[in-house]
MMTF fields as JSON, N, C-alpha, C and O atoms, coordinates in Angstrom:
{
  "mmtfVersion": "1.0.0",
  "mmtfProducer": "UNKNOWN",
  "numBonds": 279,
  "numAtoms": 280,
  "numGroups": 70,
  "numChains": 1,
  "numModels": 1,
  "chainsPerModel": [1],
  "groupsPerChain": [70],
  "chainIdList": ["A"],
  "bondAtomList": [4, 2, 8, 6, 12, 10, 16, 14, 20, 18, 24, 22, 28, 26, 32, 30, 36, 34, 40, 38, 44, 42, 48, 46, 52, 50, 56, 54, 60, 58, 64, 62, 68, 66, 72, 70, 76, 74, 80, 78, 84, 82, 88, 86, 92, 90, 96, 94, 100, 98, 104, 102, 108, 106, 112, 110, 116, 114, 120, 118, 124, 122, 128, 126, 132, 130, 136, 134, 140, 138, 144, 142, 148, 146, 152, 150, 156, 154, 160, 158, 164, 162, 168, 166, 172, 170, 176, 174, 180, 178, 184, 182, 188, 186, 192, 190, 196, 194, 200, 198, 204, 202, 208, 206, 212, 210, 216, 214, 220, 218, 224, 222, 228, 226, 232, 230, 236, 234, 240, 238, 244, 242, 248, 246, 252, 250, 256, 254, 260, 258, 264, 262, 268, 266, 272, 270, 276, 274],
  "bondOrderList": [1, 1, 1, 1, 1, 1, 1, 1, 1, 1, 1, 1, 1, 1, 1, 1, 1, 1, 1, 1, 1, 1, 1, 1, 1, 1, 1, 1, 1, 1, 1, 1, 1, 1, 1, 1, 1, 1, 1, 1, 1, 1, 1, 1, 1, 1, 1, 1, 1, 1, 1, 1, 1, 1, 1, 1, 1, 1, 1, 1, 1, 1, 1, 1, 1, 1, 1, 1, 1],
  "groupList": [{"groupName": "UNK", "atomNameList": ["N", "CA", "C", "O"], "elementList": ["N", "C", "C", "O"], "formalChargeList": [0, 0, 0, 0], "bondAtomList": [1, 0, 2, 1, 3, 2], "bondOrderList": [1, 1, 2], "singleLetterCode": "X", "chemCompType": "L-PEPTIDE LINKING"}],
  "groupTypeList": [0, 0, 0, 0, 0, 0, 0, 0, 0, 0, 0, 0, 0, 0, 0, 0, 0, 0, 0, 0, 0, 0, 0, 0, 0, 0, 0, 0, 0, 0, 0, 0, 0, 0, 0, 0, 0, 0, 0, 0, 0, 0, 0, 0, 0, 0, 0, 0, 0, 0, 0, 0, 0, 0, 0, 0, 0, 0, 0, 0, 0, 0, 0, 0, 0, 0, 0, 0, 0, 0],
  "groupIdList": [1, 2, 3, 4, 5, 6, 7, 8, 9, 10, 11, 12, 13, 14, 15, 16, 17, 18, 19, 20, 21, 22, 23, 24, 25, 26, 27, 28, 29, 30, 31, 32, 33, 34, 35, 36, 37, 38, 39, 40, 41, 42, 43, 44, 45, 46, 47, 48, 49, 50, 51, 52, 53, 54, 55, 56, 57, 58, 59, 60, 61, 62, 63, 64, 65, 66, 67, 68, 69, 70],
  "secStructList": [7, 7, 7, 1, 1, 1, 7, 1, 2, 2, 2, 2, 2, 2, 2, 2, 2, 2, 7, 1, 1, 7, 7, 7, 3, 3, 3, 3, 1, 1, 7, 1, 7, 2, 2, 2, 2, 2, 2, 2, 2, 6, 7, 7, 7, 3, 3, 3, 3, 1, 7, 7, 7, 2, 2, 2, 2, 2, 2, 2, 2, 2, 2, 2, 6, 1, 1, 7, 7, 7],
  "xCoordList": [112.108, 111.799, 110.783, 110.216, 110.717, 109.657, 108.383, 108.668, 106.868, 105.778, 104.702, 104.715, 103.82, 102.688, 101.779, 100.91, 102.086, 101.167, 101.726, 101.317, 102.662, 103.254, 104.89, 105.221, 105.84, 106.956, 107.4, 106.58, 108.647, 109.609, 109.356, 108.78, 110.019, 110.029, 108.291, 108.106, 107.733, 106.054, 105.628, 105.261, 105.786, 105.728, 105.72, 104.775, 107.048, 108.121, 107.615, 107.558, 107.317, 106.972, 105.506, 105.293, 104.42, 103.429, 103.014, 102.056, 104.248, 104.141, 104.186, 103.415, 105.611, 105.739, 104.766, 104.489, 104.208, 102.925, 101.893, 101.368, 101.523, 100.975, 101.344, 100.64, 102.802, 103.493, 104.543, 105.041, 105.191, 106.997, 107.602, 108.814, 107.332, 107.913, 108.115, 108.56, 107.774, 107.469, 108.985, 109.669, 109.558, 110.718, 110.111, 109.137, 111.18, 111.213, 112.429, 113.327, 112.397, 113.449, 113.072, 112.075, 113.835, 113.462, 114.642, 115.825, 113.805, 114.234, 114.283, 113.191, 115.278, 115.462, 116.126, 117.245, 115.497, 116.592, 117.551, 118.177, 117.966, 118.667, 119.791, 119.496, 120.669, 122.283, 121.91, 121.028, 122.518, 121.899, 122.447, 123.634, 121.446, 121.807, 121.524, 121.464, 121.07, 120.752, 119.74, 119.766, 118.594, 117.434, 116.935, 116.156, 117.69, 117.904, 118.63, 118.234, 119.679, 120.578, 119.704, 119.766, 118.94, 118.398, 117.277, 117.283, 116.412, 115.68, 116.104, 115.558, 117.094, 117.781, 118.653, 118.875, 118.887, 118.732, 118.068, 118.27, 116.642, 115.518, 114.916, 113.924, 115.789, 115.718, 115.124, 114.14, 115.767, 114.861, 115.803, 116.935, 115.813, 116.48, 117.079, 118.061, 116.819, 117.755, 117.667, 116.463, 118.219, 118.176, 118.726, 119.555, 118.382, 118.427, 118.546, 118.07, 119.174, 119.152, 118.454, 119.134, 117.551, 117.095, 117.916, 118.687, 118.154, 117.607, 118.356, 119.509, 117.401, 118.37, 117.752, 116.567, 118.62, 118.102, 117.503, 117.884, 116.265, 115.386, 116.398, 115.87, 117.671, 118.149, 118.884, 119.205, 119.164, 119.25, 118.454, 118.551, 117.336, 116.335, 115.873, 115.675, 115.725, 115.536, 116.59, 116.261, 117.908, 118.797, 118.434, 118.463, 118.103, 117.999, 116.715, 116.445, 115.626, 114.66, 114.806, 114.48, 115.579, 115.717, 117.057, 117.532, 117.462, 118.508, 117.447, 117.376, 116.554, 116.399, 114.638, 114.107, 114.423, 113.482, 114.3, 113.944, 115.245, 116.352, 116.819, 117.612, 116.521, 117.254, 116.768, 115.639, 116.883, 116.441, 115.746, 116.292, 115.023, 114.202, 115.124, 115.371, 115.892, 116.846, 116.515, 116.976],
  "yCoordList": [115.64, 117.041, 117.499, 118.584, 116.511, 117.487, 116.207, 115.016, 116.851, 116.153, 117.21, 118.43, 116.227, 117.488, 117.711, 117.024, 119.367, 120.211, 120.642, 121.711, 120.016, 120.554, 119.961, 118.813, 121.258, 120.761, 119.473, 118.631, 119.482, 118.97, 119.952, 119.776, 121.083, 121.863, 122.717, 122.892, 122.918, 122.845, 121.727, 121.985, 120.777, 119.894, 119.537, 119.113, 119.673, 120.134, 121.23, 121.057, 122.281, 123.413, 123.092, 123.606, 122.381, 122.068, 121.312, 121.537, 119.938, 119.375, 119.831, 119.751, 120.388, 121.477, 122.321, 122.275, 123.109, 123.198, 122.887, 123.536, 121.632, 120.453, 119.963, 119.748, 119.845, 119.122, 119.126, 118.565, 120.148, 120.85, 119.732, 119.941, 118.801, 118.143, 116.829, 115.718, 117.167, 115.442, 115.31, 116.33, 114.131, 113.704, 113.177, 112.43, 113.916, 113.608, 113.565, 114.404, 112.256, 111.534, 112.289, 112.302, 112.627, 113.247, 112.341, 112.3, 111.455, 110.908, 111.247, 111.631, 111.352, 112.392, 111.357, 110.85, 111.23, 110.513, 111.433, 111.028, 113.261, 113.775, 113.821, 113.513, 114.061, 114.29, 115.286, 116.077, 115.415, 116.759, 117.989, 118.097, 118.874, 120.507, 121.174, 120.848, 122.625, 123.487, 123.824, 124.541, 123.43, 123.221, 121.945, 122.08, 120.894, 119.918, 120.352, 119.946, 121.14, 121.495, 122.5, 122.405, 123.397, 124.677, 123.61, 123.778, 122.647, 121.71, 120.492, 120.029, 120.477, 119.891, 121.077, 120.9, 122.104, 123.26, 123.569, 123.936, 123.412, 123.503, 122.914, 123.259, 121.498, 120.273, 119.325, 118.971, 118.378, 117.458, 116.509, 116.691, 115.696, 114.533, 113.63, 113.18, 113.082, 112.585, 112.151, 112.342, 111.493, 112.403, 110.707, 110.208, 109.909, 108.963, 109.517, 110.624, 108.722, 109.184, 107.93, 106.911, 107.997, 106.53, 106.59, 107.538, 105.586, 104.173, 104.147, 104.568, 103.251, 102.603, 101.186, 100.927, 100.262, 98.972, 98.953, 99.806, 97.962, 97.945, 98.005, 98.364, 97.766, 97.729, 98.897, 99.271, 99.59, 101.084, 101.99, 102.744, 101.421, 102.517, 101.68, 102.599, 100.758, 99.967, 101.207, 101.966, 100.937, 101.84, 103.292, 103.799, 103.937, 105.792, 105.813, 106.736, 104.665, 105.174, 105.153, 105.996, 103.525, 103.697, 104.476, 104.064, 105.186, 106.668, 107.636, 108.194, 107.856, 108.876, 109.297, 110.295, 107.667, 107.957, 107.867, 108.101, 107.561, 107.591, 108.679, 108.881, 109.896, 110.908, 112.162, 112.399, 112.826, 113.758, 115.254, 116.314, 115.217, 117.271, 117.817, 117.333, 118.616, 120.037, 120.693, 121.83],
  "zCoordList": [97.027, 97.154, 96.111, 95.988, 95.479, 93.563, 94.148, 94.273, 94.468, 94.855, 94.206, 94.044, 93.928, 93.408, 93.988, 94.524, 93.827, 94.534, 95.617, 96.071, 96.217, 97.731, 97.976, 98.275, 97.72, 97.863, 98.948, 99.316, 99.325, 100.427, 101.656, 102.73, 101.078, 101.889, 102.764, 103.968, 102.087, 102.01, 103.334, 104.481, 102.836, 103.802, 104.766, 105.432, 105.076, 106.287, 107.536, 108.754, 106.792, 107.479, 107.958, 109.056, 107.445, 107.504, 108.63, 109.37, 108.701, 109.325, 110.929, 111.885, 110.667, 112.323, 112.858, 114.056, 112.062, 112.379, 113.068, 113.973, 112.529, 113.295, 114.713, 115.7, 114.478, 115.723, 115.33, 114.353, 116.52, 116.27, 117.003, 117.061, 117.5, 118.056, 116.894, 117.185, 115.851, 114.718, 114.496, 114.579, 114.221, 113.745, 112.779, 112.688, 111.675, 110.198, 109.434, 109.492, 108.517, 107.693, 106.161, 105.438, 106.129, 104.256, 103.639, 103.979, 102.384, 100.962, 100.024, 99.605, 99.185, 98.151, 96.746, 96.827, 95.887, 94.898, 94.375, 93.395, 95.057, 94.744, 95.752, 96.907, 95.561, 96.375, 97.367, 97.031, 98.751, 99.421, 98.475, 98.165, 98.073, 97.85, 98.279, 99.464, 98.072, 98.752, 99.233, 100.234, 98.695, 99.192, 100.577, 101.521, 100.192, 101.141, 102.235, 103.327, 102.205, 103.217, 103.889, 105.115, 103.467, 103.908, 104.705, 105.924, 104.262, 104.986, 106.554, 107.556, 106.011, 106.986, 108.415, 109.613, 107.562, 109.3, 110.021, 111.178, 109.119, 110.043, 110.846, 111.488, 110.857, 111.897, 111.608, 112.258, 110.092, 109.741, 110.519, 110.071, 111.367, 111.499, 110.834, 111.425, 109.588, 109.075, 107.879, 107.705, 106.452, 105.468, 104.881, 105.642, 103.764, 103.722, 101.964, 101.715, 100.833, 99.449, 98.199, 98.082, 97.587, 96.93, 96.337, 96.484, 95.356, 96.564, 96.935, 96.845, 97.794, 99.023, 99.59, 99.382, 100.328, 100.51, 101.554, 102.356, 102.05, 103.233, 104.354, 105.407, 104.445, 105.846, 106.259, 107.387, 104.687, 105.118, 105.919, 106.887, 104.768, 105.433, 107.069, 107.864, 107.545, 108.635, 109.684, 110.596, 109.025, 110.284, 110.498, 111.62, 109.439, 109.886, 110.471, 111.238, 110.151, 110.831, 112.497, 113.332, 112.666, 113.846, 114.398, 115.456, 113.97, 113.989, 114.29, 115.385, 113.251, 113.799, 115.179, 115.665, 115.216, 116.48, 117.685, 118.84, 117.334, 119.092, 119.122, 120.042, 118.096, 118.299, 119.532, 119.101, 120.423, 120.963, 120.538, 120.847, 120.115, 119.623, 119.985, 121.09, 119.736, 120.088, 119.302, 119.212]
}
C-alpha cells in the first residue's frame, strides 16, 4: 500500500478507470486494515500478504482470474 508518488489505493481507482472490468490482486507486507479493507470493497479480487512463497502466489493468481466481475 506505501509506493511513491501514488498510493494502493490511487492506483486502484486509476486502474478502473482505465478498465472497470481489470482484476486485481493487491500485496501488502501489511495485515489487512482499514485502508486495505476499504480497497478490497471496492472490488479488488484478491488480496495475498508478503511474503509469501511462489506457489502461494501461483494459487490467488489463478483464484483470482477464475473469478467472475460482479
Amino acid at each position: 500500500m506505501i509506493m511513491p508518488n501514488l498510493g494502493g489505493k490511487e492506483t486502484f481507482m486509476r486502474l478502473r478507470e482505465i478498465n472497470p472490468s481489470i482484476k486485481i490482486l493487491l500485496a501488502s507486507g501489511y495485515s489487512i486494515n482499514s485502508k486495505v479493507a476499504e480497497i478490497l470493497k471496492k472490488g479488488v479480487q484478491g488480496f495475498i500478504q508478503k511474503p509469501y512463497r511462489m506457489q502461494e502466489l501461483s494459487n490467488i493468481i489463478s483464484e483470482t482470474l477464475n473469478k467472475s466481475n460482479s
